[in-house]
C-alpha positions as a LaTeX table, in Angstrom:
\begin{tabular}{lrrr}
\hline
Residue & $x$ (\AA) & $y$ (\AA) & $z$ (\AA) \\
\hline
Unk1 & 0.00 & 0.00 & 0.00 \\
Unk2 & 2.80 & 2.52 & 0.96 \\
Unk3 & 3.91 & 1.88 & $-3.04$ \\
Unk4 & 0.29 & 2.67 & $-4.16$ \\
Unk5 & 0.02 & 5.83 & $-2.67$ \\
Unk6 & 2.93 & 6.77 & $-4.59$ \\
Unk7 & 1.11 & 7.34 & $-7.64$ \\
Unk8 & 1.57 & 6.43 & $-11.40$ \\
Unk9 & 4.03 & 8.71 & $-11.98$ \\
Unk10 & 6.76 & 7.43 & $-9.60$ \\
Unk11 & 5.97 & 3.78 & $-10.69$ \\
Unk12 & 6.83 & 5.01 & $-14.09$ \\
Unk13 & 9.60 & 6.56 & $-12.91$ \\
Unk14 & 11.26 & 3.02 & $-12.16$ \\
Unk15 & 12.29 & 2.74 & $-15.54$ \\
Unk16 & 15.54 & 4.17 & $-16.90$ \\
Unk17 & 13.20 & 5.99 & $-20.12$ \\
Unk18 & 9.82 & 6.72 & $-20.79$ \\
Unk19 & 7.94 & 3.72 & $-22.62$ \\
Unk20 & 7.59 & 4.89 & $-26.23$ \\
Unk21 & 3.91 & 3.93 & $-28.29$ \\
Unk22 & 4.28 & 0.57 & $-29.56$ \\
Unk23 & 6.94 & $-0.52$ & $-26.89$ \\
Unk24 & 6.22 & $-2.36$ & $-23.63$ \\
Unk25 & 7.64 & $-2.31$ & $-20.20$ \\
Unk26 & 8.01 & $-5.58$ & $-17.94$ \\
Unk27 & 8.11 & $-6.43$ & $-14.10$ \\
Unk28 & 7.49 & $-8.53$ & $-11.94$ \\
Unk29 & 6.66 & $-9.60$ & $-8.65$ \\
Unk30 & 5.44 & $-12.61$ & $-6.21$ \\
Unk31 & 3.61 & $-9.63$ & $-4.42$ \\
Unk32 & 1.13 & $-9.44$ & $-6.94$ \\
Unk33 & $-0.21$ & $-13.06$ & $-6.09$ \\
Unk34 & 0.26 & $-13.16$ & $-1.86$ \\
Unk35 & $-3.73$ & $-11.74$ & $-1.54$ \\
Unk36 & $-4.64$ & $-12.55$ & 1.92 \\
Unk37 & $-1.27$ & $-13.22$ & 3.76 \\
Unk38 & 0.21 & $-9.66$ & 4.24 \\
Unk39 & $-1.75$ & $-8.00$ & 6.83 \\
Unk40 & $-3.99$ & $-5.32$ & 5.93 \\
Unk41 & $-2.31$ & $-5.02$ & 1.97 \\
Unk42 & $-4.93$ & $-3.82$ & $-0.53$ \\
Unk43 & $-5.76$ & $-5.98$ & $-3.13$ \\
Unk44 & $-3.16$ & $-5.64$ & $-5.88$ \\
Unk45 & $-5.66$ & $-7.22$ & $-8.90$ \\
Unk46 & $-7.97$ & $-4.69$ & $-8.06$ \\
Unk47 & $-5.87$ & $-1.60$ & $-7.31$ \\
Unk48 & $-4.32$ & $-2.59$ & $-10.63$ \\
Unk49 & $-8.07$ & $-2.61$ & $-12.70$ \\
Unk50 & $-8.83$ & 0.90 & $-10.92$ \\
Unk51 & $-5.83$ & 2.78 & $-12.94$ \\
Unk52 & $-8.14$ & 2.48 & $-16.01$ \\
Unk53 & $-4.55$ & 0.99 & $-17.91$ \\
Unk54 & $-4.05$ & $-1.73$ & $-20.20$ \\
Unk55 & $-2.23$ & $-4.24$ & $-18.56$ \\
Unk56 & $-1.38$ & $-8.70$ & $-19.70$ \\
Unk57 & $-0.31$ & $-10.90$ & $-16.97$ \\
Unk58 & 1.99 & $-13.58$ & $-16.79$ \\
Unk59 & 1.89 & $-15.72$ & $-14.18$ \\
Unk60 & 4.57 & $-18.06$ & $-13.58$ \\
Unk61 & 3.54 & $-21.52$ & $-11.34$ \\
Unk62 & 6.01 & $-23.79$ & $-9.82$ \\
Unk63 & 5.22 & $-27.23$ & $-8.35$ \\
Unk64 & 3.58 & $-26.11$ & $-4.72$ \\
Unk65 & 5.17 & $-28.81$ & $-2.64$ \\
Unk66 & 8.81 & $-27.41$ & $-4.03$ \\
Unk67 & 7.46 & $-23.56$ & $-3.97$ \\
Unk68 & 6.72 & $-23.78$ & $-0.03$ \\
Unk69 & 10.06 & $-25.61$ & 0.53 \\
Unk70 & 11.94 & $-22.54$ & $-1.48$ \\
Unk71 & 9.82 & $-20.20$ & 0.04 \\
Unk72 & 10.60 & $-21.25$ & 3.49 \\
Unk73 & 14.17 & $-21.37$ & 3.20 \\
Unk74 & 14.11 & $-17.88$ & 1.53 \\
Unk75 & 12.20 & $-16.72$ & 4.37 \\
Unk76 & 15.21 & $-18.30$ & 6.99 \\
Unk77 & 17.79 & $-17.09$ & 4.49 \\
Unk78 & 16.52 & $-13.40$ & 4.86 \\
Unk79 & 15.72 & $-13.42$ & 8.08 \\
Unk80 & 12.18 & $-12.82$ & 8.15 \\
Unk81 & 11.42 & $-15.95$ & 10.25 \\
Unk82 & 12.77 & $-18.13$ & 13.14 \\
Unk83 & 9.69 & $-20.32$ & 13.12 \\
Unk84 & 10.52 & $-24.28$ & 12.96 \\
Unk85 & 9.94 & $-25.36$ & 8.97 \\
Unk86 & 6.85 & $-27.71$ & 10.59 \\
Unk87 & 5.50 & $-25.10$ & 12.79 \\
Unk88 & 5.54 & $-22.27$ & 9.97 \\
Unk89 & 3.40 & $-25.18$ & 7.86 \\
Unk90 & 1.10 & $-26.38$ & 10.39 \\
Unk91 & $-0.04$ & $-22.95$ & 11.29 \\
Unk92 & $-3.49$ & $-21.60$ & 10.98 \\
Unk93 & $-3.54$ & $-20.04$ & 7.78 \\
Unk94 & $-0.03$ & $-20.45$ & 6.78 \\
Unk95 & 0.88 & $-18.22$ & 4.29 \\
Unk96 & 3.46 & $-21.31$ & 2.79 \\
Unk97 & 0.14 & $-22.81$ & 2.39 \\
Unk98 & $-2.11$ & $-19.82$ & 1.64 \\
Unk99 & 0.22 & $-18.55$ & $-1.38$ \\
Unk100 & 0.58 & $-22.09$ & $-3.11$ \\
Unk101 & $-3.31$ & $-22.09$ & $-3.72$ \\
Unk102 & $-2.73$ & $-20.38$ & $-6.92$ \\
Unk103 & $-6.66$ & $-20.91$ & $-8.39$ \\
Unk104 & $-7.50$ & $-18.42$ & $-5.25$ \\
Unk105 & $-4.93$ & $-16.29$ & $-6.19$ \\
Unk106 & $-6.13$ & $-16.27$ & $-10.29$ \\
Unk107 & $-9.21$ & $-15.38$ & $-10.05$ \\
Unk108 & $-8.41$ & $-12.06$ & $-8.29$ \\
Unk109 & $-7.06$ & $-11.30$ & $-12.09$ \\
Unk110 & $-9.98$ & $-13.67$ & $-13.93$ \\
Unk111 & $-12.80$ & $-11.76$ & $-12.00$ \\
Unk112 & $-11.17$ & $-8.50$ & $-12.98$ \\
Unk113 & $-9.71$ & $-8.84$ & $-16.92$ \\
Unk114 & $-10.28$ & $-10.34$ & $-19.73$ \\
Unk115 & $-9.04$ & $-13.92$ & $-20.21$ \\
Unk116 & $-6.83$ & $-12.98$ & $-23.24$ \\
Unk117 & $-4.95$ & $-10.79$ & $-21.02$ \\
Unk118 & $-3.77$ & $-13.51$ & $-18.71$ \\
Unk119 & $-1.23$ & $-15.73$ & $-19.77$ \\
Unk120 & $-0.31$ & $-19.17$ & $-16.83$ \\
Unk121 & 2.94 & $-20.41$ & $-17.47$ \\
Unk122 & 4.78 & $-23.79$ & $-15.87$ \\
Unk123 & 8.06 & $-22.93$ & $-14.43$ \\
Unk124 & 8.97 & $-26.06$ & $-14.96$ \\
Unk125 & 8.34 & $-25.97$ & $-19.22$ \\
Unk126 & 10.21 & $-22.61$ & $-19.14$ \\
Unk127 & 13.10 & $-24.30$ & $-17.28$ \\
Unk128 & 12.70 & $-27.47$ & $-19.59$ \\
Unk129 & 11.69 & $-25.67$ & $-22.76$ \\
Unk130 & 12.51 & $-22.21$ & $-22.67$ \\
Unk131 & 12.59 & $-21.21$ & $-26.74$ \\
Unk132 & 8.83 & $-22.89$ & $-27.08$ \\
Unk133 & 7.34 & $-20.85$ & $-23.86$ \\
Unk134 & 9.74 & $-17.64$ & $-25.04$ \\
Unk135 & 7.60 & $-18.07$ & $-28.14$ \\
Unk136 & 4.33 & $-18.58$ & $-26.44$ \\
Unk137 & 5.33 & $-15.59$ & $-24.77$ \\
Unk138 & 5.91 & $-13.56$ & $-27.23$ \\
Unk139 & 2.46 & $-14.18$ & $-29.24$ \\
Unk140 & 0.60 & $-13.55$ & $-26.05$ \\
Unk141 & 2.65 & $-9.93$ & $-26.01$ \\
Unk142 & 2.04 & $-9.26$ & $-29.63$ \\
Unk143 & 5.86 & $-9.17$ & $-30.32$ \\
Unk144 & 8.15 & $-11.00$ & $-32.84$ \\
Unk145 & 8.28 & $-14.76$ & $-32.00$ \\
Unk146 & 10.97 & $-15.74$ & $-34.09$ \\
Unk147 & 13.20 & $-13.15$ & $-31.76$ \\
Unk148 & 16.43 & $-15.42$ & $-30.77$ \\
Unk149 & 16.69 & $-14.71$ & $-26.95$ \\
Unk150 & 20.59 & $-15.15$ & $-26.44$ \\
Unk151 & 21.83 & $-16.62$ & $-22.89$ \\
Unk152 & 18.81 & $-18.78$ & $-22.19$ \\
Unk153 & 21.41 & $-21.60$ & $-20.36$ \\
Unk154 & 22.34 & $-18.76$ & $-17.71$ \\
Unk155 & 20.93 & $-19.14$ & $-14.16$ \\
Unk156 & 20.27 & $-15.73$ & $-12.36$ \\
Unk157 & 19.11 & $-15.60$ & $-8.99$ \\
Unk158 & 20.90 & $-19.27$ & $-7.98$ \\
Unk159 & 19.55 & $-20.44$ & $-4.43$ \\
Unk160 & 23.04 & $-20.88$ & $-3.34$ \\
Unk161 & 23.81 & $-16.97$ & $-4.23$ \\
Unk162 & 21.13 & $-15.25$ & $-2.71$ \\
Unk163 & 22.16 & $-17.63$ & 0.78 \\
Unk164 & 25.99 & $-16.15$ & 0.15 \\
Unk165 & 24.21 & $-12.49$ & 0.19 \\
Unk166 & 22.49 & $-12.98$ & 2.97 \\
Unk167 & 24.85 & $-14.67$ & 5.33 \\
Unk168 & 26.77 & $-11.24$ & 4.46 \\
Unk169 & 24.36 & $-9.20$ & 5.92 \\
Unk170 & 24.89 & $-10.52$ & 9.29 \\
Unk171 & 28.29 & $-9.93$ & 9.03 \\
Unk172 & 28.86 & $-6.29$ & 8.37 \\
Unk173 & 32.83 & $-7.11$ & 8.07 \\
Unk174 & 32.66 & $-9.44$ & 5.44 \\
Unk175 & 29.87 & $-7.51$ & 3.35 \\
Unk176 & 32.72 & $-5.07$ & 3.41 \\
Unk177 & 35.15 & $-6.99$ & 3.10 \\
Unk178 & 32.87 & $-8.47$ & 0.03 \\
Unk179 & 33.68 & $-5.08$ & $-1.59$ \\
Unk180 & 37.35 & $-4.97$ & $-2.06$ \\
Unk181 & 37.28 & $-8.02$ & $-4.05$ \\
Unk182 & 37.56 & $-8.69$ & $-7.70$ \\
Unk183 & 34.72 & $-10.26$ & $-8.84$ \\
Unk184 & 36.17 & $-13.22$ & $-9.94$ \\
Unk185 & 37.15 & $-13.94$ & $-6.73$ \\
Unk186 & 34.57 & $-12.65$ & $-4.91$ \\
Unk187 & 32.08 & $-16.02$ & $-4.77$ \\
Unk188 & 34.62 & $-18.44$ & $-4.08$ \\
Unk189 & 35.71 & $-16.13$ & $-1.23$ \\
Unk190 & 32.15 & $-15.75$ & $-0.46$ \\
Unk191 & 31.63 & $-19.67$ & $-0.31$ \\
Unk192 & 34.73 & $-20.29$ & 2.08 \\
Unk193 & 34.10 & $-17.34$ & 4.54 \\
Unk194 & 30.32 & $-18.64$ & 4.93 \\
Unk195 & 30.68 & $-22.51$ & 4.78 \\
Unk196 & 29.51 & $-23.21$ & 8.32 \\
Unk197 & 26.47 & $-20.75$ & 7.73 \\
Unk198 & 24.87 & $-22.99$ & 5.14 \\
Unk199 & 21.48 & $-24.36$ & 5.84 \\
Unk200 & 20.33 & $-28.25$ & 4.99 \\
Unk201 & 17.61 & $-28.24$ & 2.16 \\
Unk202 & 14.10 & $-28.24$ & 3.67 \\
Unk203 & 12.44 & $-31.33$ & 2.81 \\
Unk204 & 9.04 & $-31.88$ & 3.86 \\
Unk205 & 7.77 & $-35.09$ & 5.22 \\
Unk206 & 5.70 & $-38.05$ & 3.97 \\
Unk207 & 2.77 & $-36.69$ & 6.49 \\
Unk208 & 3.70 & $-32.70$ & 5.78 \\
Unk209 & 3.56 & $-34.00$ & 1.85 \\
Unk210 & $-0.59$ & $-34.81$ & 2.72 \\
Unk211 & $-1.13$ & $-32.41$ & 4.72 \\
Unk212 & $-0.39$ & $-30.14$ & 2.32 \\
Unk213 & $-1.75$ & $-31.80$ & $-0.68$ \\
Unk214 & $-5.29$ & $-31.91$ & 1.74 \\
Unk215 & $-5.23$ & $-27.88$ & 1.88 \\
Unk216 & $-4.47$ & $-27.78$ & $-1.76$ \\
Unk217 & $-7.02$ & $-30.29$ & $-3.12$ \\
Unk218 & $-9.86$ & $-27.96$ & $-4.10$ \\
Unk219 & $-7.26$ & $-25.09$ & $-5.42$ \\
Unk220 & $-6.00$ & $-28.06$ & $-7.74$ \\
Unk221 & $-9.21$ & $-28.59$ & $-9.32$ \\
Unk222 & $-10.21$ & $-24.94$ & $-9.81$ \\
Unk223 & $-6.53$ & $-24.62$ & $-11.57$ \\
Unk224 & $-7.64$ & $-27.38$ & $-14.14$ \\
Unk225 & $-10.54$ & $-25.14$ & $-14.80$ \\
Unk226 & $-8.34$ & $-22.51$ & $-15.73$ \\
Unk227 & $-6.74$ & $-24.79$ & $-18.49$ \\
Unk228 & $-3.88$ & $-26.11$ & $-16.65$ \\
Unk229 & $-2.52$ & $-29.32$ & $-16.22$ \\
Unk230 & $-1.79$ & $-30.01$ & $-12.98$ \\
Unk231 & $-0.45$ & $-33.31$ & $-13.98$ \\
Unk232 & 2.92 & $-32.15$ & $-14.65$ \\
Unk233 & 3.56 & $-32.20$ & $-11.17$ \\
Unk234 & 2.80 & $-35.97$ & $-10.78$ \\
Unk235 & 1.06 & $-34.89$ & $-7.43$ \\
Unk236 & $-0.66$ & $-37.79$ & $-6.04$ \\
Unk237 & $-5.05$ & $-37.35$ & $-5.97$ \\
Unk238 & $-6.03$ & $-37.71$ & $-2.57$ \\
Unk239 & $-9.43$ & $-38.91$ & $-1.92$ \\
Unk240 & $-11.44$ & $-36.21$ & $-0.16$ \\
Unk241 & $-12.72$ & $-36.36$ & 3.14 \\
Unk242 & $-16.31$ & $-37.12$ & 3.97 \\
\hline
\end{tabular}
């Protein structure tokens, strides 16, 4: 909300140049799709559908199970939790639950724009098959689909870097120490100084696995509805409960 109230002119402002007619300007954010887990936060869909703006989505899905894992250990990583992995899941209205129901979070979009305007996306075809969803992509956007994206092999944002960043911000000496380095030194430096820091991989349980899979039944279903296969997960079906 405190963004909001800054107006359209200093979200504009974000990028380096005006958007000229006929280009477009990307973002992006998971804080468009956390409705309902942040306190007293406005609704982004609809704040969004009151600028009177054109706007297409993309939204990007990952296999829940994994996405709460990652999510959690992001959450340790940055230090915005202490919580046990189990207790964070098992809590009334989790939000690692809450923001894996990704029908719920849909339809704040489907209820507000047009269906051509949203695109749903598998992270795991991009990762698999990046030039075919690139393409998809680019026919949803209206732009050039035979454009040859170049670096498509690189991985940005690697787990393992963003936990060497933020071990360094509980140690002011080596985030300046982190400064004076060349960068090609700088991440194997980075790895040695912060060994000991490193975190084992959150891996849920066979019983947090069902647990889970029991809060996300329904959201499942209304996600087929919206055209996607849910299969690719290879989540198990659970039967309901009477």
């Amino acid at each position: 909300d405190s963004q909001w109230a800054k107006g359209w002119d200093w979200y504009e402002s974000l990028w380096p140049q005006r958007v000229l007619p006929g280009q477009l300007a990307l973002e992006a954010s998971t804080g468009y799709t956390k409705y309902g887990h942040y306190g007293q936060l406005g609704n982004p869909a609809h704040q969004i559908q009151t600028s009177g703006r054109n706007f297409k989505f993309i939204y990007l899905l990952r296999n829940p199970l994994e996405r709460i894992e990652s999510h959690y250990e992001h959450a340790v990583d940055q230090g915005w939790t202490t919580q046990p992995f189990a207790q964070a899941l098992m809590a009334p209205n989790s939000d690692l639950v809450g923001i894996s129901k990704y029908a719920y979070q849909l339809a704040q979009y489907s209820q507000r724009f047009p269906a051509a305007d949203i695109k749903v996306v598998a992270f795991e075809d991009l990762k698999r098959n990046p030039d075919q969803v690139l393409r998809e992509l680019c026919l949803f956007l209206a732009i050039d689909p035979e454009f040859e994206f170049q670096q498509l092999a690189k991985v940005h944002n690697e787990a393992a870097t963003r936990k060497l960043w933020a071990g360094l911000n509980q140690f002011p000496l080596l985030l300046n120490l982190s400064r004076r380095v060349p960068p090609a030194l700088k991440k194997p430096l980075l790895r040695l100084l912060l060994q000991n820091q490193r975190r084992q991989k959150v891996q849920m349980t066979p019983q947090q696995r069902a647990f889970v899979l029991q809060q996300l039944q329904d959201d499942l279903e209304g996600l087929q509805a919206h055209g996607f296969d849910v299969s690719l997960w290879n989540l198990p079906i659970l039967s309901k409960q009477p």
